[in-house]
C-alpha positions in Angstrom: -95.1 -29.1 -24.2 -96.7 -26.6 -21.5 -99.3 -29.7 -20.8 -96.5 -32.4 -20.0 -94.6 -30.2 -17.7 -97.9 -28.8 -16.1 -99.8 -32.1 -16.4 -103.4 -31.8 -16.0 -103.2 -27.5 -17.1 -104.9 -27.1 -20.5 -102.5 -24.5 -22.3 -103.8 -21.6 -23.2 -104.4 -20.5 -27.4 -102.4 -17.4 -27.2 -98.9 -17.8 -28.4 -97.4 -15.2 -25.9 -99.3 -17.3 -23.4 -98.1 -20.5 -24.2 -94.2 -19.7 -23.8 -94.5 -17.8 -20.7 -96.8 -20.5 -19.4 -93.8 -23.5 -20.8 -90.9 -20.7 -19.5 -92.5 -20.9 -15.6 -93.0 -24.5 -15.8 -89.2 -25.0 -16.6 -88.2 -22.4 -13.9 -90.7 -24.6 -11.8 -89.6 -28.0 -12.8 -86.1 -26.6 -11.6 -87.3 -25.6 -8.1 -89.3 -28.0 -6.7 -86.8 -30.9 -8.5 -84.6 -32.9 -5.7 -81.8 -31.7 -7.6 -79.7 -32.0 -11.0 -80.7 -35.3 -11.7 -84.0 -35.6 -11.4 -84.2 -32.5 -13.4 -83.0 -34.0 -16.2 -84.7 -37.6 -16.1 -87.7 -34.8 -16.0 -86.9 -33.4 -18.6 -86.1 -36.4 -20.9 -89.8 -37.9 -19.8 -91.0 -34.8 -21.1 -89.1 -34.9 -24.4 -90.4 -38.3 -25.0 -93.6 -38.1 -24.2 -94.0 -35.7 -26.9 -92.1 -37.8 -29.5 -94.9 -40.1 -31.0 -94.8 -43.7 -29.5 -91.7 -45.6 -31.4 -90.7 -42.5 -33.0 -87.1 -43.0 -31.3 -86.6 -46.3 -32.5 -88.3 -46.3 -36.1 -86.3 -42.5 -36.9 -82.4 -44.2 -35.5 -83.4 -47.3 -37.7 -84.4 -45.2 -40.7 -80.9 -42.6 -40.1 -78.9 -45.7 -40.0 -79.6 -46.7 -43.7 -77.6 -43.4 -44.9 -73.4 -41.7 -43.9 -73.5 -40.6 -41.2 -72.9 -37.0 -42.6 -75.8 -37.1 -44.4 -77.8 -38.3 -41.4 -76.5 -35.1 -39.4 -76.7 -32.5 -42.2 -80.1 -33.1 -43.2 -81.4 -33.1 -38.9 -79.5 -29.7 -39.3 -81.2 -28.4 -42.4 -84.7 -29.8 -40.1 -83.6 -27.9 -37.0 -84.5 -24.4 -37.9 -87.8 -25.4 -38.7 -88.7 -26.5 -35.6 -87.3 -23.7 -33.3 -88.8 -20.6 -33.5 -91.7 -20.6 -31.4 -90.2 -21.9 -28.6 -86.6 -20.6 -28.3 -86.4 -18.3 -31.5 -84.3 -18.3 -35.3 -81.6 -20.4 -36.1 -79.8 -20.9 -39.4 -77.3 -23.7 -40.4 -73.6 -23.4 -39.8 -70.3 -25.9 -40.5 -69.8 -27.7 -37.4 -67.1 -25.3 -34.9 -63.7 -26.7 -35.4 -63.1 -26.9 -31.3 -66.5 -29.7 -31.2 -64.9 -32.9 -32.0 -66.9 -34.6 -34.4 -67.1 -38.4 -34.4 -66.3 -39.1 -37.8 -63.3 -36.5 -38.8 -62.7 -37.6 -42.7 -63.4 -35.0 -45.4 -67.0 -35.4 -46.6 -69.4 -34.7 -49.5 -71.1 -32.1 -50.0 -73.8 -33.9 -51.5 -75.2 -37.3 -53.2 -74.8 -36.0 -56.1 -71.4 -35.3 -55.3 -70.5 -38.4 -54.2 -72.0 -40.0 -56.8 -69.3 -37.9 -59.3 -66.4 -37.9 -57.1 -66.2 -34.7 -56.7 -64.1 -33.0 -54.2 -64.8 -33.3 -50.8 -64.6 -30.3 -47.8 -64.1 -30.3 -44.5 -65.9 -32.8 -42.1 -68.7 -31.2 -40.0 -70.5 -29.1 -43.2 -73.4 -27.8 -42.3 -73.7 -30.5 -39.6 -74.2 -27.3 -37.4 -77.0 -25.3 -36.7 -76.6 -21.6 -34.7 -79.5 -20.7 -32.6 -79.1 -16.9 -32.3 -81.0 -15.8 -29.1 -82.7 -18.7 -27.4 -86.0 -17.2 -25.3 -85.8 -19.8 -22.6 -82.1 -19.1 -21.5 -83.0 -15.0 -21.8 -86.2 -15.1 -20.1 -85.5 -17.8 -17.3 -82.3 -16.3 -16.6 -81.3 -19.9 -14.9 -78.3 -21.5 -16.2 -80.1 -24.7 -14.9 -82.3 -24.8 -16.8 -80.4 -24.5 -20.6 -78.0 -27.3 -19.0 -80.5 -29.7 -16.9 -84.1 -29.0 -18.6 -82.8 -28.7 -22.4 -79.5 -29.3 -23.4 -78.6 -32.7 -21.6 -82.0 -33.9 -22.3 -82.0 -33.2 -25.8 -78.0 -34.9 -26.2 -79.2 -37.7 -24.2 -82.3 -38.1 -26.1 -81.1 -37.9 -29.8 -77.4 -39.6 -29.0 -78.4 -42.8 -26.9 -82.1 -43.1 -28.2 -82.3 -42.2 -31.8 -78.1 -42.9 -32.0 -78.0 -39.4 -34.0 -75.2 -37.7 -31.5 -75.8 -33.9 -31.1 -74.1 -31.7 -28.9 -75.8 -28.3 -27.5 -73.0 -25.2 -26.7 -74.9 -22.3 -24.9 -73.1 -19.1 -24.8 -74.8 -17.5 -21.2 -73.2 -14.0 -22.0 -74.7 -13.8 -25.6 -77.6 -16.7 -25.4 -76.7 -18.1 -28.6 -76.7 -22.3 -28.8 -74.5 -23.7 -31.0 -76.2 -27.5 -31.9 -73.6 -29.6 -33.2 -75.0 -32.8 -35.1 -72.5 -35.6 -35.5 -70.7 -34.9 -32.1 -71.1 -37.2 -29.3 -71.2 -34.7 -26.1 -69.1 -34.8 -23.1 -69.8 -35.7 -19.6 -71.7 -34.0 -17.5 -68.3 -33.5 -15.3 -66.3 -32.4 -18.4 -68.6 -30.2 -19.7 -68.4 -26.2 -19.2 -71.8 -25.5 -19.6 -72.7 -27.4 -16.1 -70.0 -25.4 -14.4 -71.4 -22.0 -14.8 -72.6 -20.4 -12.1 -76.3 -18.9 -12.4 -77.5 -15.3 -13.3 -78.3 -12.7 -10.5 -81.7 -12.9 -12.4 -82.0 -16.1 -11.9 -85.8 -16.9 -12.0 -85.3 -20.2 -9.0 -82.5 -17.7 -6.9 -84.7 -16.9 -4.2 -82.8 -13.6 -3.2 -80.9 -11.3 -5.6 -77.6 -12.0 -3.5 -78.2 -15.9 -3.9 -75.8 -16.1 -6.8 -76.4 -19.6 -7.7 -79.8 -21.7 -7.7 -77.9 -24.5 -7.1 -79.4 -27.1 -9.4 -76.8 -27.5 -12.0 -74.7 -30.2 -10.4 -75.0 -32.4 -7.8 -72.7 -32.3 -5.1 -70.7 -35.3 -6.4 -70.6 -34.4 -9.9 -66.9 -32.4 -9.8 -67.1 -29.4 -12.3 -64.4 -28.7 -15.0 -61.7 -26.4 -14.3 -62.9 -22.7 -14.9 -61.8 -21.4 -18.6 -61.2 -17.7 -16.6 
């Protein structure tokens, strides 16, 4: 990952060294970007160019053959697998009852299940998955970066590419995520997590009193009302 946002930087063996070199490339990536929107076409590139060629296409067609429930709760049950290095442990969770979730009809808890008829549970089982402290929001410190270099790359990637919707909710006072497979995300404009000012430790704030690094939104993007 370090290579396609430093392209041309071999990344070094050292594990410690790898996420602080893929941690100032995203702070970097941030900076020197025009501004929230080329940050995030960025950051899709980058997303993939490390999915194998097809992947997208051949993985959609292959989810499509099964419920959608199944498709989502086994990409959560997958998810934990794949985070640690990088942003840290995660364990699977019921979808959050304030995510609306595309298909809302009680669901299976299994095959098997379905097979038998058995009762059924609430929509959005362990369709979720709870990151618990991700590394890159803590150690960035840049709101622009969870929303423009992750998070809408990542929904954009996996809804409109794959057609597996997933919706990312970071919590910037705890640094939890909240994935949310089966959800189709909001707008950029109607999401809260692009209307959050940055961190005073904001790794792209230039100055401690620069509040904001000002690469969340652009200036025609109108954020949602404030939740205060």
């Amino acid at each position: 990952m370090e290579r396609e946002l430093t392209p041309g930087r071999k990344a070094r063996g050292d594990d410690g060294d790898d996420f602080a070199d893929v941690r100032d490339a995203c702070l970097r990536l941030v900076r020197e970007s025009s501004g929230a929107r080329e940050t995030r076409a960025k950051g899709l590139m980058i997303i993939r160019n490390c999915a194998p060629p097809g992947f997208a296409g051949a993985f959609g067609g292959f989810l499509r053959l099964f419920p959608k429930w199944f498709a989502a709760r086994h990409a959560a049950a997958v998810t934990p697998m794949l985070l640690p290095w990088l942003v840290g442990e995660a364990e699977v969770n019921d979808a959050p009852e304030d995510v609306a979730l595309d298909v809302s009809d009680d669901v299976s808890t299994s095959v098997f299940a379905a097979m038998i008829g058995a009762p059924k549970v609430r929509a959005g089982y362990k369709q979720g998955v709870l990151l618990k402290r991700c590394r890159v929001l803590e150690e960035t410190g840049c709101a622009a970066v969870c929303a423009n270099v992750c998070k809408h790359p990542t929904q954009k990637f996996f809804t409109e590419e794959i057609g597996l919707p997933v919706t990312l909710t970071p919590n910037y006072e705890t640094f939890e995520c909240q994935f949310t497979y089966g959800a189709t995300p909001p707008s950029v404009e109607a999401d809260p997590a692009f209307a959050s000012p940055c961190f005073r430790q904001c790794g792209v704030s230039e100055t401690l009193r620069d509040a904001e690094c000002g690469n969340a939104l652009e200036s025609d993007e109108s954020p949602c009302a404030s939740s205060n």
